[in-house]
C-alpha positions in Angstrom: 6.9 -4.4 -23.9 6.0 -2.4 -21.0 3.0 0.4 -21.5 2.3 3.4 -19.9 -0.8 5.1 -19.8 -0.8 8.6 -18.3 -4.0 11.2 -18.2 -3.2 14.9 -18.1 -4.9 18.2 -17.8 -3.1 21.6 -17.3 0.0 19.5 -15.6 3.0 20.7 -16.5 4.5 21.0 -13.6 4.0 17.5 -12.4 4.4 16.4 -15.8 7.9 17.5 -15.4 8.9 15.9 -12.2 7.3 12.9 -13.6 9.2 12.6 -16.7 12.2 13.4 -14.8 12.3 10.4 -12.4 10.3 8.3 -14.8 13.1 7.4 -17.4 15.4 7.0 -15.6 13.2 3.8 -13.9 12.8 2.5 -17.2 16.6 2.0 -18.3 16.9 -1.6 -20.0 12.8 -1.9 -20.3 11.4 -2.1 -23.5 8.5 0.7 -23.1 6.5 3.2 -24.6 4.6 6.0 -22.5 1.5 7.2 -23.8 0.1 10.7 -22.8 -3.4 11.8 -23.1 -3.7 15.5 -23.0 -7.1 16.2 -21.7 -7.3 19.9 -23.8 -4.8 21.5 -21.2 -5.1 25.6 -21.7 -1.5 25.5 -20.2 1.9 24.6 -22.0 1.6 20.7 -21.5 1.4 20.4 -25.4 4.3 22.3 -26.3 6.6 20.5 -23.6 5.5 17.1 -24.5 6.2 17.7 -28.4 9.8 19.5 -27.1 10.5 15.9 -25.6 13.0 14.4 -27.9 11.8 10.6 -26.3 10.6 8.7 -30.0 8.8 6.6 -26.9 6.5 9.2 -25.8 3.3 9.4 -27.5 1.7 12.3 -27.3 -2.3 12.1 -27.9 -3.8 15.4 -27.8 -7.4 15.2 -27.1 -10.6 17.7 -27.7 -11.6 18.3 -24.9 -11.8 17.5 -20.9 -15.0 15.1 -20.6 -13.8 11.9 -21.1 -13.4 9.8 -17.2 -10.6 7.7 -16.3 -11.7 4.8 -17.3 -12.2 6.0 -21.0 -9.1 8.0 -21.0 -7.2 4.5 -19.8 -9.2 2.7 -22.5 -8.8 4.8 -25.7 -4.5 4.6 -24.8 -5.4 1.1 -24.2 -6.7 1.7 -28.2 -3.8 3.4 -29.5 -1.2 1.3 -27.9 -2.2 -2.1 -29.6 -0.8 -4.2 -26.8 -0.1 -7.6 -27.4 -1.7 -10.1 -25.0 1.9 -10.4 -22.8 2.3 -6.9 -23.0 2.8 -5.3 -19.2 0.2 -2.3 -18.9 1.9 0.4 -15.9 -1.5 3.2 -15.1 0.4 6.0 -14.2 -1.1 9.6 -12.5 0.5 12.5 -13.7 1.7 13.4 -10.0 3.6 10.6 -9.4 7.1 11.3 -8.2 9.6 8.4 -8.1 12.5 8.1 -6.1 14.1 5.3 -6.5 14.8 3.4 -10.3 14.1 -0.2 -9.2 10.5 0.0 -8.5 9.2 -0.4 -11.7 11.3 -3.4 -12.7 10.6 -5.0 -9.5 7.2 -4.8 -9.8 7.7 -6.9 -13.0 9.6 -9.4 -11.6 6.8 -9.9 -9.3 4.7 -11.0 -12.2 7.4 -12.8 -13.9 7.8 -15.2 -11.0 4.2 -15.8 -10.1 1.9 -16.9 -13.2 -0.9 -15.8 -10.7 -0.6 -12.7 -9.9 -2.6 -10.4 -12.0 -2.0 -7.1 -10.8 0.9 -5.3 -8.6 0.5 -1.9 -6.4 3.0 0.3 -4.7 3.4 1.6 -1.5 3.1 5.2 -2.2 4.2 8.2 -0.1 2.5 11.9 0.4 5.1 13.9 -1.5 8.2 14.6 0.8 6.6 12.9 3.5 7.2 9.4 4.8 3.5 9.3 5.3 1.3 6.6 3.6 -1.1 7.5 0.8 -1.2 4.1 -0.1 -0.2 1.0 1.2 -3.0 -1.4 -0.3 -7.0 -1.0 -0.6 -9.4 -2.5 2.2 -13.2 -2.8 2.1 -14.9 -1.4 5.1 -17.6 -3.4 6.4 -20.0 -0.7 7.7 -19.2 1.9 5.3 -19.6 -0.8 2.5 -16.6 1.0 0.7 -13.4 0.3 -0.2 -10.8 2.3 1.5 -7.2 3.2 1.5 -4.8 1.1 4.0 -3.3 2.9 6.7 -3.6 6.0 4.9 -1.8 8.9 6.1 -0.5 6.6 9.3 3.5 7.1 9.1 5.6 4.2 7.1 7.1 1.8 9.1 8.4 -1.7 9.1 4.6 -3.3 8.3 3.8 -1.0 5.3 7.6 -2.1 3.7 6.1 -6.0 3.4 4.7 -7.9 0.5 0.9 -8.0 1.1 -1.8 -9.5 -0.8 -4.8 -7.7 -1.0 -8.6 -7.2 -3.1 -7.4 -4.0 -5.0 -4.8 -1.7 -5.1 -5.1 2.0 -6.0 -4.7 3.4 -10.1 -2.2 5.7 -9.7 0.4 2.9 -10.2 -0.6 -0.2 -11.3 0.8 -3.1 -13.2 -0.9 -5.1 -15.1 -0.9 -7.6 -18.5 -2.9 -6.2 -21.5 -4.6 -9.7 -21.4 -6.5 -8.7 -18.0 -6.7 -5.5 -18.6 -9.0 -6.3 -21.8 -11.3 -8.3 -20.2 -12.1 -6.5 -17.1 -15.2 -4.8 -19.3 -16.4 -6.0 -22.7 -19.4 -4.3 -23.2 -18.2 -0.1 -22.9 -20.1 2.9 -24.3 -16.6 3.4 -26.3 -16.5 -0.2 -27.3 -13.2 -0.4 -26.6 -12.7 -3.7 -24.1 -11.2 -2.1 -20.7 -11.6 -0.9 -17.7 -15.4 0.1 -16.7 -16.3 3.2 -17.9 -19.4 3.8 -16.3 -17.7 5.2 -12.8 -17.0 8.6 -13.2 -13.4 9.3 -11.1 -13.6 6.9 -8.6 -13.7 3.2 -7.7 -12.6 2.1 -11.5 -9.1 1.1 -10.2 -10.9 -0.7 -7.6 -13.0 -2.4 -10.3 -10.7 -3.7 -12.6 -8.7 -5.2 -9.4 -11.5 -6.7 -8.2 -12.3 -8.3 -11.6 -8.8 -9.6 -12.1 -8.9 -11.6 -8.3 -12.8 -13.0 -8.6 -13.6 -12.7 -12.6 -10.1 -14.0 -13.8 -8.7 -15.7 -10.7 -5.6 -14.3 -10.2 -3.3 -12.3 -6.9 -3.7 -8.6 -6.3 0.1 -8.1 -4.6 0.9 -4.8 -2.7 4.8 -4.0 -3.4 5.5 -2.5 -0.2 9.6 -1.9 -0.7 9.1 1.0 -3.5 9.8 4.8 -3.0 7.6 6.5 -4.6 5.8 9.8 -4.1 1.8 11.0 -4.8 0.1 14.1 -4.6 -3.0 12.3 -4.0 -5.4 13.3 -7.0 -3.6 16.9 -8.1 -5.6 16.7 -11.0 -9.1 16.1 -10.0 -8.2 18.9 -6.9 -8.8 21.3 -9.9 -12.1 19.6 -11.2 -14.0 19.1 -7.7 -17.6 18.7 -9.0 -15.9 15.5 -9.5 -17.2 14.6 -6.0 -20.8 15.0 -7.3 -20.5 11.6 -8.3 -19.3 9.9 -5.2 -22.9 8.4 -4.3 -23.1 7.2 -8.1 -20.0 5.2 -8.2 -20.8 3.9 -4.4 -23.9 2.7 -5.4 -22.5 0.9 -8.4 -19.6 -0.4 -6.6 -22.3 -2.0 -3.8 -23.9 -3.4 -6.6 -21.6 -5.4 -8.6 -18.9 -6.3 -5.6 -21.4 -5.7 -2.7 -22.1 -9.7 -2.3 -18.6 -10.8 -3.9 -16.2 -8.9 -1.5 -14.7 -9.3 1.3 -14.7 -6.9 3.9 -11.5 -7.0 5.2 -10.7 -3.9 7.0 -10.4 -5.3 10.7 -8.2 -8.3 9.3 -5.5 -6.4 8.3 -5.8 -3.9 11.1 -5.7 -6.9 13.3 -2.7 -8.9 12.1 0.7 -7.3 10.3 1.4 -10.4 9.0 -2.6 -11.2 6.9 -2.0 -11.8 3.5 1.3 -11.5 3.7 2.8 -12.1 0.1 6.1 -14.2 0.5 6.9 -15.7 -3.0 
């Protein structure tokens, strides 16, 4: 069983084009999709309930105050995965064009017992211009950063990688790593850390599935996907308030643990190259 969590506030729109290249990626997978509804003031409840999909489950929230992390965990709640269960995060403005990315992301993890967690390359919306194509960890910033980001797609960026973390906006994982990343939330609900408020929480659970749990962090570089880069937080932007808070926890717990890796993959196409 393969589930989806998605987080959504006033997103029609993107909900649509989502949906729209989304099933048809998911033809012969067992799945369910769950949507939370942040308390949208637009249509996005109407058109989910119009979807005639018995697999989308529509979970209509109160209100707009919950972070990612406790959004993630409370579908994590209401989807009961099984331990084997594959868990995709999925942004709301996520575009995909191609139907094989999905499924070959899976195989990834069927083949290799040790890989805990699978990215995508992912493309500015009708660009061919990287907005992701893995996570580094910048040695004087002491941050983690996106790889190559906004540089055009080429050759390199199509590779297998290996790398710390891999962005949120699509990410595989099994429900039996994603439940131990965090046994001790406010929500009590064993996750993803829910202290980091909209940022570095991806990052987080990544880095507690390679060090924590022992397991590969592989960059799927062949996929054809598009991102608008955060379309939904662009409409919340005190959201950056809290970009020194979740720094300063992220240098705290991973400060000592990490690598900073930045300069090794600038340095060498072929680093961490993932060949399995």
């Amino acid at each position: 069983m393969l589930n989806i969590f998605t987080l959504t506030y006033n997103g029609c729109d993107l909900l649509t084009k989502l949906k729209d290249s989304l099933i048809p990626s998911l033809n012969d997978i067992d799945y369910q999709w769950f949507i939370k509804d942040n308390a949208s003031t637009d249509n996005t409840i109407n058109l989910i309930s119009s979807w005639a999909e018995t697999k989308i489950k529509l979970i209509a929230y109160k209100n707009n105050l919950q972070n990612f992390s406790e959004g993630c965990n409370l579908l994590f709640n209401e989807s009961s995965s099984k331990d084997e269960d594959y868990i995709l995060l999925l942004n709301n403005d996520v575009i995909f064009k191609d139907s094989n990315s999905i499924k070959n992301m899976i195989k990834i993890m069927e083949n290799d017992l040790n890989v805990g967690v699978v990215g995508a390359r992912l493309l500015f919306t009708n660009t061919e211009n990287l907005q992701h194509a893995g996570v580094v960890i910048d040695q004087r910033m002491k941050a983690p950063l996106h790889f190559r980001l906004n540089q055009k797609s080429d050759n390199n960026a199509i590779k297998n990688r290996m790398f710390q973390a891999v962005t949120g906006a699509v990410l595989l994982t099994k429900a039996k790593y994603y439940k131990n990343v965090c046994n001790n939330n406010k929500s009590n609900i064993k996750g993803i850390t829910e202290t980091y408020m909209w940022g570095f929480d991806d990052i987080d659970l990544c880095l507690a599935i390679k060090y924590n749990m022992e397991k590969k962090i592989v960059y799927y570089g062949k996929s054809n996907i598009y991102h608008e880069d955060s379309a939904s937080l662009k409409k919340m932007p005190t959201n950056r308030l809290f970009l020194n808070h979740n720094l300063n926890q992220f240098r705290t717990k991973w400060g000592k643990r990490c690598c900073f890796d930045r300069e090794l993959y600038e340095k060498d196409s072929n680093f961490c190259l993932y060949l399995k």
